[in-house]
N, C-alpha and C positions, 0 to 999 in steps of 0.2 A: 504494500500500500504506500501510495507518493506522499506523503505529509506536506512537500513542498516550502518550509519551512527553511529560511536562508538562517546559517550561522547567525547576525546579531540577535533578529530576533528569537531564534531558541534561547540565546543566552541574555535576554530580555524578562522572555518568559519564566528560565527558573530562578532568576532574581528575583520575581513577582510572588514565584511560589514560598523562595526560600521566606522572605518578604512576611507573606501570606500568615507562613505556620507560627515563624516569631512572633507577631503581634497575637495570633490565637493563644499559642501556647501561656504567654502574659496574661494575656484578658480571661483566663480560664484557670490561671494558675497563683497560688499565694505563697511567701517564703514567713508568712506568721508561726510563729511558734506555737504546736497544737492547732495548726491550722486543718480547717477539715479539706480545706484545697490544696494542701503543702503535703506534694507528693517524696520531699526527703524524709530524713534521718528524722527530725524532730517534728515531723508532721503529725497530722491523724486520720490522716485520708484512712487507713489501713483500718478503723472504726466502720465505716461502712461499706466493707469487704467484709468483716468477721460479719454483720448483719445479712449479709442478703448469703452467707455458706450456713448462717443460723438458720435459715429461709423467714427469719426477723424481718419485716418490711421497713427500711430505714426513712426517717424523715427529717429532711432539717428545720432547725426551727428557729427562725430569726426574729420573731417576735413573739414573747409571751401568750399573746393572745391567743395563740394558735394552742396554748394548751386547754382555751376553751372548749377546744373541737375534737381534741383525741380522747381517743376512748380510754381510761384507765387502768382499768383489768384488761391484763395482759401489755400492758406497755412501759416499759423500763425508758428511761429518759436519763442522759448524760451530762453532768455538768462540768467541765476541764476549767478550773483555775479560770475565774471569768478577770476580766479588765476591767469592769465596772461595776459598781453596788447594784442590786436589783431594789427597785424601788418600793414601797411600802404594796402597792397596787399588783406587783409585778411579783414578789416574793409569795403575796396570798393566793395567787394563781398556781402557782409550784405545791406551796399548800395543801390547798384545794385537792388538786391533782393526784397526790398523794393519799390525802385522808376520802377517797374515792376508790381507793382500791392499786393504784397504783406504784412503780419502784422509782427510784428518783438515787441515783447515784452521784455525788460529790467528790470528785477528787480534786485532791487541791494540799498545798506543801506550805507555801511563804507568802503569798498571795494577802492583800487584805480585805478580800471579799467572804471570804468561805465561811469564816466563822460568823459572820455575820448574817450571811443568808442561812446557815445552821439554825441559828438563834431564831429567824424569823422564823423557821419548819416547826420551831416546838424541838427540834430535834438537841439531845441529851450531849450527844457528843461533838467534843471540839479540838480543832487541831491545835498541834503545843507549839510549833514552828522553829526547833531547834534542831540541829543536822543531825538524823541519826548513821551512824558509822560502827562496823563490824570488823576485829580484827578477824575473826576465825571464817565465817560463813560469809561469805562476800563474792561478786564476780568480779575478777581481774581484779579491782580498788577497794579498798575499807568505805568508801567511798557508794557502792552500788554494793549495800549489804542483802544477802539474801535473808530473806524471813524463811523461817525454815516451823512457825511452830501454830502450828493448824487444828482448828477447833473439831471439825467437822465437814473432813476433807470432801465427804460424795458431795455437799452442798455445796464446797468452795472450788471445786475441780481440779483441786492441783495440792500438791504438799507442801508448794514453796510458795515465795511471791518476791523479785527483785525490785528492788527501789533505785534509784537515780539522784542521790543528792538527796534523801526525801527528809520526812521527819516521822513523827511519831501521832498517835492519837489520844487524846484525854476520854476514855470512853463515857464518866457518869454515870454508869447504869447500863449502858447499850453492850449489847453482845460481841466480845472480839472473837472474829471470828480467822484473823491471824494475826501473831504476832514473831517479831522479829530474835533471834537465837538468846541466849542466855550470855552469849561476848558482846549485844548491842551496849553500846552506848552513846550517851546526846553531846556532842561535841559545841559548849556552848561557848567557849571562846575561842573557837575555829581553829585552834593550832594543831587539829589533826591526830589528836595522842589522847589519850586516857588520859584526866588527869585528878587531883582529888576534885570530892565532889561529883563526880562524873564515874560513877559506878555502871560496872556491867551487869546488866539485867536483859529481861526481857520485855518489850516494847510493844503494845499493840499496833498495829497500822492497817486494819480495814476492820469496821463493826459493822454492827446492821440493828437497827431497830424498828418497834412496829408504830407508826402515827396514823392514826383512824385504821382504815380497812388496806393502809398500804403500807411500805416502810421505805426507810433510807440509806441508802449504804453510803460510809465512808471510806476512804482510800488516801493514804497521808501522802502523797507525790503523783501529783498529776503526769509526769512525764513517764508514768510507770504503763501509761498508755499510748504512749507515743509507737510510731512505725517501727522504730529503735530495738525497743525494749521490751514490743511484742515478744521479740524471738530471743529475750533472756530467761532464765530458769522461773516456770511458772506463769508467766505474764499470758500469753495465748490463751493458753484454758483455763484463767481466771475470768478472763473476758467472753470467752465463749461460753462457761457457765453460765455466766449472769444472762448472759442472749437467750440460750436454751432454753430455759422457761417463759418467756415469754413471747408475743406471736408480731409485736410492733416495737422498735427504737425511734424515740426521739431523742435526736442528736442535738442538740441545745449549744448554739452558739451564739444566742440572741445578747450576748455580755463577754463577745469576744472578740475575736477578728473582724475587720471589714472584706466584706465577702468580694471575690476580685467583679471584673463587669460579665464576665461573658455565666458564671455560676450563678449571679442574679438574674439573669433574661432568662435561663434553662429552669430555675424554678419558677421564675415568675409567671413562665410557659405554661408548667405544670399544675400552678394554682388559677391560672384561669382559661375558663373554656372560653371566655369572650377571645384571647387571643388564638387560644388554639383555630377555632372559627378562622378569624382571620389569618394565619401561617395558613392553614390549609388550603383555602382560597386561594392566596398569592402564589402557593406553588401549584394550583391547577391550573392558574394564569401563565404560570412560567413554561408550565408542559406543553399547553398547547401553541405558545407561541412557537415555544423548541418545534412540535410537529409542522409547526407552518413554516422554518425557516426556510429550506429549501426552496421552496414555493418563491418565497419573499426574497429570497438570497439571487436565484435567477433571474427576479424581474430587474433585480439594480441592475444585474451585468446588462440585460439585454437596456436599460435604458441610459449607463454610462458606454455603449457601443452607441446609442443612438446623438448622445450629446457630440461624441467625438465625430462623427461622421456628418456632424451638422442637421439632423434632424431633430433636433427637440425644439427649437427657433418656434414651431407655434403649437410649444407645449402638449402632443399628443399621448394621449393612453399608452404607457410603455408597453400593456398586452394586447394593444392593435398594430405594434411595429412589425413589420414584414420586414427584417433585415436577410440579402441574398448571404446565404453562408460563406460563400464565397469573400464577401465583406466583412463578415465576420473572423472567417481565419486571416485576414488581411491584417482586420487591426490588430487580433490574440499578440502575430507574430512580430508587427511592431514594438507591440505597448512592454510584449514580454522575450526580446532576443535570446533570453539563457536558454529558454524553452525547445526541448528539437521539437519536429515536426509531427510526430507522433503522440504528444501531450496537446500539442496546440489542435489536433486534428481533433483528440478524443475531449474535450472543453469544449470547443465550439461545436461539437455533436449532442455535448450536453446541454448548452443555451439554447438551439434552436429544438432540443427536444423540449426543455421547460415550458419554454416558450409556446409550443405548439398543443403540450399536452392537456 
């Protein structure tokens, strides 16, 4: 097949492409920390992968209000270290949402929203915000201590659970449902070392309690859900537990990242059928005009042959032009010398077929 395509413009066109995917890949793509667009290392795109192999229906949720609309039994909703306070309006929604039957998961390390939006839930437990660090159980660094000590492993799905920088939890009454080895300790003037006052124990870092007909789970390091750290000892199917029971995830980033442009239009897609209507529309427009091109594409030719040969002067119908073919291979072979004779035959075969069909 001739694509007929000279050198610059190929190399026109895949600048356009190269072009093209850059600014997609941007507009679709976020580098936020915990980002649900932020396809690296410290992302959490890999949150709505573990949902939909949960066969969990994921959904994001960029404004509260949207938790007027989910249904609560059966739907786990995630909170990662928000940016912003939830506001008195906005915390009672979460609430609500909860004491309906509902699971409502917090994790959160250093942050100073968590504990606050805790307080708002009613909920008992609060995070202590001091580094917890493990000389014995740890992966690679004292640093990413493994929690190794499990209340009620078929429920928690795993026997361990790694942390990242995390800290620890003040449980109050709420159920730990793991905590960290009996070498942990809270490293609270950062120098990295046991030192006095800083006794090794053992540390809660995820509880669960019951608030109305639903409950809360805590998790002391948000990044213990990152893409990262999925695939440190325990993290996956601590995650994928909590998915497994239930049949919907709301991903709750409504107090976190600025969502990038092109992840806003693809939900904003999704949430309304007025636009759907219209995308569909515009691309059945787009289709038939595609099926008319041809059509439409022949008649220019045949009526830039007729400008050039001096008949358009009083403006006639381009599909009433009788041009002799013979005039037509005339001009092909002027307008286009690179062409042998063979191309310019089979062109001008195809104009005066459009033309006539």
């Amino acid at each position: 097949m001739d694509l007929d395509i000279d050198p610059p413009r190929a190399a026109l066109l895949a600048f356009a492409l190269v072009v093209l995917l850059g600014v997609g890949t941007a507009a679709g793509t976020s580098g936020a920390s915990f980002g649900l667009y932020n396809f690296g290392w410290n992302g959490a795109s890999e949150l709505r992968t573990l949902s939909e192999e949960a066969d969990a229906q994921p959904t994001v949720v960029r404004s509260t209000t949207e938790y007027d609309r989910l249904r609560a039994n059966g739907t786990v909703a995630i909170v990662l270290s928000p940016d912003e306070p939830y506001e008195t309006n906005e915390s009672a929604r979460l609430r609500t949402f909860v004491e309906r039957g509902g699971t409502l998961v917090v994790a959160e390390d250093f942050g100073p929203h968590g504990n606050d939006l805790l307080a708002s839930l009613n909920a008992s437990t609060r995070v202590d915000g001091r580094t917890l660090r493990d000389e014995q159980h740890h992966y690679r660094s004292p640093a990413l201590p493994v929690a190794t000590n499990v209340s009620n492993e078929s429920a928690v799905g795993t026997e361990n659970l790694t942390l990242n920088y995390g800290t620890v939890l003040r449980p109050n009454g709420a159920t730990v449902l793991v905590s960290s080895s009996g070498y942990g300790y809270l490293d609270a003037n950062g120098n990295e070392r046991p030192d006095e006052g800083e006794p090794m124990e053992s540390h809660p870092v995820a509880t669960s309690e019951r608030i109305g007909d639903g409950r809360v789970i805590v998790v002391s390091d948000a990044s213990a859900l990152i893409n990262a750290m999925l695939d440190r000892p325990g993290n996956r199917a601590f995650v994928a537990a909590l998915l497994a029971e239930h049949d919907r995830v709301a991903l709750d980033f409504s107090h976190a990242e600025r969502f990038p442009p092109l992840a806003v239009a693809v939900l904003a897609l999704r949430e309304s059928a007025a636009l759907q209507v219209a995308l569909g529309t515009l691309l059945v427009g787009l289709v038939g005009a595609w099926a008319r091109w041809p059509t439409l594409r022949g008649r220019g030719v045949v009526a830039d042959l007729a400008a050039e040969l001096g008949l358009a002067r009083s403006r006639p119908d381009p599909a009433s032009i009788r041009l002799d073919r013979g005039e037509v291979v005339a001009y092909l072979a002027d307008a286009h010398p690179e062409w042998d004779e063979r191309r310019v035959e089979r062109v001008a075969d195809a104009v005066v077929e459009r033309r006539d069909g």
